[in-house]
C-alpha positions in Angstrom: 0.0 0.0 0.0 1.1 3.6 -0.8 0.2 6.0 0.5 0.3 9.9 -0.5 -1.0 13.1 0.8 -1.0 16.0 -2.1 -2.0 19.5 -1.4 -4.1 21.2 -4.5 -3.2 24.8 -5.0 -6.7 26.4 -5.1 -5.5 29.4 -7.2 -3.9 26.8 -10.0 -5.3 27.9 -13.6 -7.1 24.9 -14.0 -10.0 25.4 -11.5 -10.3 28.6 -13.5 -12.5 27.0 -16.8 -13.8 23.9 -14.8 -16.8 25.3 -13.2 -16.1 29.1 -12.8 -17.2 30.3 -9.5 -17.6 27.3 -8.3 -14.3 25.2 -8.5 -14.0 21.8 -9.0 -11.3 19.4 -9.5 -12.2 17.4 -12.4 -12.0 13.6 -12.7 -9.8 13.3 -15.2 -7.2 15.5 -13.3 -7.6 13.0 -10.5 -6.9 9.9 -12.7 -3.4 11.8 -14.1 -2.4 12.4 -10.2 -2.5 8.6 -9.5 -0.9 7.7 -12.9 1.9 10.0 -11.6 2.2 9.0 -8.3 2.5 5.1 -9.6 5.0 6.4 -12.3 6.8 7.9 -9.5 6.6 4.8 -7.0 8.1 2.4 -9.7 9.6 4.5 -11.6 8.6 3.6 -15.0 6.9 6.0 -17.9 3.3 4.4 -17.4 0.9 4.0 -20.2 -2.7 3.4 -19.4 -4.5 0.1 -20.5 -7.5 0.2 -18.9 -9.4 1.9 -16.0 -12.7 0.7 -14.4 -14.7 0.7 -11.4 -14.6 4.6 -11.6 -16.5 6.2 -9.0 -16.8 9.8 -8.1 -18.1 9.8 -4.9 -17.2 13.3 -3.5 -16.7 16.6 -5.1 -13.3 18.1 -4.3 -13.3 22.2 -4.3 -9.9 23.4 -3.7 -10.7 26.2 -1.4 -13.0 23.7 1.2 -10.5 20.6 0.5 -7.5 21.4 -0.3 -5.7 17.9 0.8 -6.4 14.8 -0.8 -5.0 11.3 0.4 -4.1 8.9 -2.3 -4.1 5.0 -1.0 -2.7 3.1 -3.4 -2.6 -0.7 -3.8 -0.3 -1.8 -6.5 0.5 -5.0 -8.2 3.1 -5.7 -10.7 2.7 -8.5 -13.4 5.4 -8.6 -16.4 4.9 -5.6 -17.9 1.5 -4.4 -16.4 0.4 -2.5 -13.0 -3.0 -2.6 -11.5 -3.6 -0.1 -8.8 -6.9 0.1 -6.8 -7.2 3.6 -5.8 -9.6 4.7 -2.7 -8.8 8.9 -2.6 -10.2 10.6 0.6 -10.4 13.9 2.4 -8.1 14.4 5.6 -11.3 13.5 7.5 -11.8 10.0 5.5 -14.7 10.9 3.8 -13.9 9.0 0.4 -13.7 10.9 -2.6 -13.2 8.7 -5.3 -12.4 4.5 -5.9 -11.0 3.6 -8.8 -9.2 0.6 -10.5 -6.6 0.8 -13.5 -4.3 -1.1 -15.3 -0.8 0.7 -16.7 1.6 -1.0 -19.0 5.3 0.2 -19.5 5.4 -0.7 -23.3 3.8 2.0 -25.4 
């Protein structure tokens, strides 16, 4: 299990177009912050196969939430990487579940 804590900077440009006045991180933003923190933990260029099991179960605005925590199960198979994802506030209130495959050949 990994686990990561990673602080969203509310004033970043890209809560500026998703949902003006009313920020929002959106998903696919999410999914790219566990394909680089499981890039980063095994230190490979990931490529993604397949995700599924996607569910949004919280929404994240920057300036209420600002810290996410990334719990990461990982398991390696030849040339593959599944990683179950449960995201959740500092209070555990889950924000998202996911499951996706990664493959290190393009």
């Amino acid at each position: 299990m990994v686990t990561v804590k990673v602080q969203l900077n509310k004033k970043h440009q890209l809560f500026e177009g998703h949902f003006p006045g009313h920020h929002v991180l959106p998903g696919v933003v999410t999914l790219q912050i566990i394909k680089e923190l499981t890039e980063t933990e095994c230190n490979a260029t990931l490529f993604m196969y397949s995700a599924s099991n996607i569910k949004f179960l919280s929404i994240v605005d920057p300036a209420l939430n600002a810290m996410l925590i990334f719990n990461l199960q990982l398991h390696k198979e030849n040339a593959t990487i599944k990683v179950k994802n449960s995201t959740t506030f500092t209070d555990g209130t889950i924000v998202m579940k996911s499951t996706t495959v990664y493959s290190t050949k393009h």
